[in-house]
N, C-alpha and C positions, 0 to 999 in steps of 0.2 A: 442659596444665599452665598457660598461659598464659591462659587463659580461666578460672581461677580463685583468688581470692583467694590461699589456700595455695599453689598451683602458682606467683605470678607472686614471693611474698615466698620463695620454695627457691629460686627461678631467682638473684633480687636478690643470695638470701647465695653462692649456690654461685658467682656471677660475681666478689664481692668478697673470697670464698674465696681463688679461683684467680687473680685480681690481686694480691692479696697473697703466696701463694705464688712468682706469677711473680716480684714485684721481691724477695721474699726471696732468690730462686734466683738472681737477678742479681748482687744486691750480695754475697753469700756468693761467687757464683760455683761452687755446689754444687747440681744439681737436686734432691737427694736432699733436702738441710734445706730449700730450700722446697716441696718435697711436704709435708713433715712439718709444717711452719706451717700449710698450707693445710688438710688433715685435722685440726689442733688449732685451728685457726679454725670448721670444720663442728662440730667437737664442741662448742664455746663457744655457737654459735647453737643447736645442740641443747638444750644442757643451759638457757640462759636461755628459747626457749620455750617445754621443759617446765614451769619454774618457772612462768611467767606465764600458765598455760594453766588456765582452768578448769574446772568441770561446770556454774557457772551461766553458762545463755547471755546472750549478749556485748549483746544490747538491756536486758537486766537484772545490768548491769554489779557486779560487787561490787568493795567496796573494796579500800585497798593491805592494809588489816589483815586483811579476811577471807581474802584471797589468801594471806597468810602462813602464817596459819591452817591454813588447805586444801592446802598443802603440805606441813606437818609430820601432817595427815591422811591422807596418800598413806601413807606409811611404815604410821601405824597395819592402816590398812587391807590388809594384806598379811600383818597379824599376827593377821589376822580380825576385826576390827574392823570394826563394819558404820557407812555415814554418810551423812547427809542434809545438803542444803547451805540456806539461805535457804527455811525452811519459817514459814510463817504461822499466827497464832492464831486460830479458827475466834472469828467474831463481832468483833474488835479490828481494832488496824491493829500488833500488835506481831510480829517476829520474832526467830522464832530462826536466829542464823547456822549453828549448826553442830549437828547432836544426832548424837550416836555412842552405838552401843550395844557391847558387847563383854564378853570374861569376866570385868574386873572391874565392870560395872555399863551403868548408862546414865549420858549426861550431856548438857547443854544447856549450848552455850559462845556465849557474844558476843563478836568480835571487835571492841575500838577503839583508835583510835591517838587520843594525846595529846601536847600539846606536852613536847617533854622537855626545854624547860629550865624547866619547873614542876614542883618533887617534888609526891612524893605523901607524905600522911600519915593515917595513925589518930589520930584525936583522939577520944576516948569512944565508941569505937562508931563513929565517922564519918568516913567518907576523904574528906578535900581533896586535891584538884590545884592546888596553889599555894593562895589565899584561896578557890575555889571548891568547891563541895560538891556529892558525886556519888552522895551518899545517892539521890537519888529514880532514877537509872540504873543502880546497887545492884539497889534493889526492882522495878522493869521485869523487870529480869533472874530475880530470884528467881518473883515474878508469871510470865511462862511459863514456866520450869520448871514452876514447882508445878501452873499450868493441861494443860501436855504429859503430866505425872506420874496426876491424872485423868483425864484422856483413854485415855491409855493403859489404864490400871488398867480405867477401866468396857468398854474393847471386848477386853480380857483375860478379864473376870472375876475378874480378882484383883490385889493389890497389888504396885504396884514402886514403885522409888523414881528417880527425876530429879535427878541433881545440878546445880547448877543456877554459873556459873563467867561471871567476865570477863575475858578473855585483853589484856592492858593492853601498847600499842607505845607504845616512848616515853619515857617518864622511867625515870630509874630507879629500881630498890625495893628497901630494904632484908631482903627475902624474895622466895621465888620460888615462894610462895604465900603463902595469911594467909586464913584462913576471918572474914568480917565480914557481919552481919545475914542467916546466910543462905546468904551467896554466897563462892566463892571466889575475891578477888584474884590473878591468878596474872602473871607474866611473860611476857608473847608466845612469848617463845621456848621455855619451859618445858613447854607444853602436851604433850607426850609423855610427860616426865616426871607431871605430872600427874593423867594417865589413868592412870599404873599405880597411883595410891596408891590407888583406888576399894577399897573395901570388901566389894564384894559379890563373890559367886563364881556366873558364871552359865555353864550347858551353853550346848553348840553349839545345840542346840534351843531353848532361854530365848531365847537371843540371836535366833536367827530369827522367834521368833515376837512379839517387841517391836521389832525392825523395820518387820515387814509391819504389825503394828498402827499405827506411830509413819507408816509411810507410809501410811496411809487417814487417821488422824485429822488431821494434820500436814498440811497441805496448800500445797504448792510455791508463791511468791511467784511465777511466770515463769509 
């Protein structure tokens, strides 16, 4: 264990674990509650780093927002949701952070975090973050979807659709979504919700078979 990464950061928590249980069990003067600290301390390190754990490997780091992201896509994924992480646009330098496919549809989401003490606004058509305008990383976003959506369609042989979504950490929104040029605005944290409002109604088969497409044409950033 000690000879590997994983093995020497278990060792680190399970020592500071059990120091911690020990002076719990001290100053209580009850072995019993700091047992019981010590086991809710292993569960705290457990459960932070499932959170912070991801499918994209660690030399092709992703960020705080995709991580987010990719964690509220655990859950999907268990509800048969199928998903790809940091896949690339064949000929470009643009990606997509996240594409899920599942029975209500497919979809392509960008994960970004934003200063939040800049609101965001719709002004004609066009979302500001404070005085800044986010039109042109709007259209990026719509641009691969719609390139994934072809993609897809011509190694199918037939048509589907790519919703195409920017999962926004950060400020806050007076909606927890808002469909704009395209693309839907949504709330970072909303993105579950999100996924079920899809449209489409797709079999178990549909759905596998625009996976395995989405991963030959799609191809992994790492």
């Amino acid at each position: 264990m000690v000879a590997s990464d994983v093995g020497r950061r278990w060792l680190i928590r399970g020592g500071a674990a059990a120091l911690a249980g020990a002076a719990t069990g001290y100053l209580t003067s009850d072995w019993r509650i700091g047992a019981t600290f010590a086991v809710a301390v292993v569960i705290a390190f457990t459960v932070r780093a499932a959170r912070r754990q991801s499918e994209v490997p660690r030399w092709r780091k992703p960020s705080a927002a995709q991580r987010r992201t990719e964690a509220q896509l655990k859950v999907m994924k268990r509800l048969g949701y199928q998903v790809l992480h940091a896949r690339g646009i064949p000929g470009g330098n643009g990606q997509i952070d996240h594409f899920i496919v599942g029975r209500r549809g497919a979809f392509a989401i960008d994960s970004e975090a934003w200063d939040k003490r800049l609101p965001l606004r719709n002004k004609l058509e066009k979302l500001y973050h404070g005085r800044f305008s986010k039109n042109e990383r709007i259209d990026e976003a719509l641009e691969e979807a719609r390139t994934a959506q072809r993609l897809i369609s011509e190694e199918l042989g037939r048509d589907i659709n790519v919703r195409a979504a920017l999962a926004i950490y950060g400020p806050g929104m007076p909606w927890d979504s808002h469909r704009l040029r395209g693309v839907d605005i949504i709330s970072g944290t909303k993105v579950r919700k999100w996924l079920r409002s899809g449209r489409d109604r797709l079999s178990e088969e549909e759905i596998a078979d625009i996976y395995r497409a989405a991963e030959r044409v799609l191809l992994p950033r790492y």
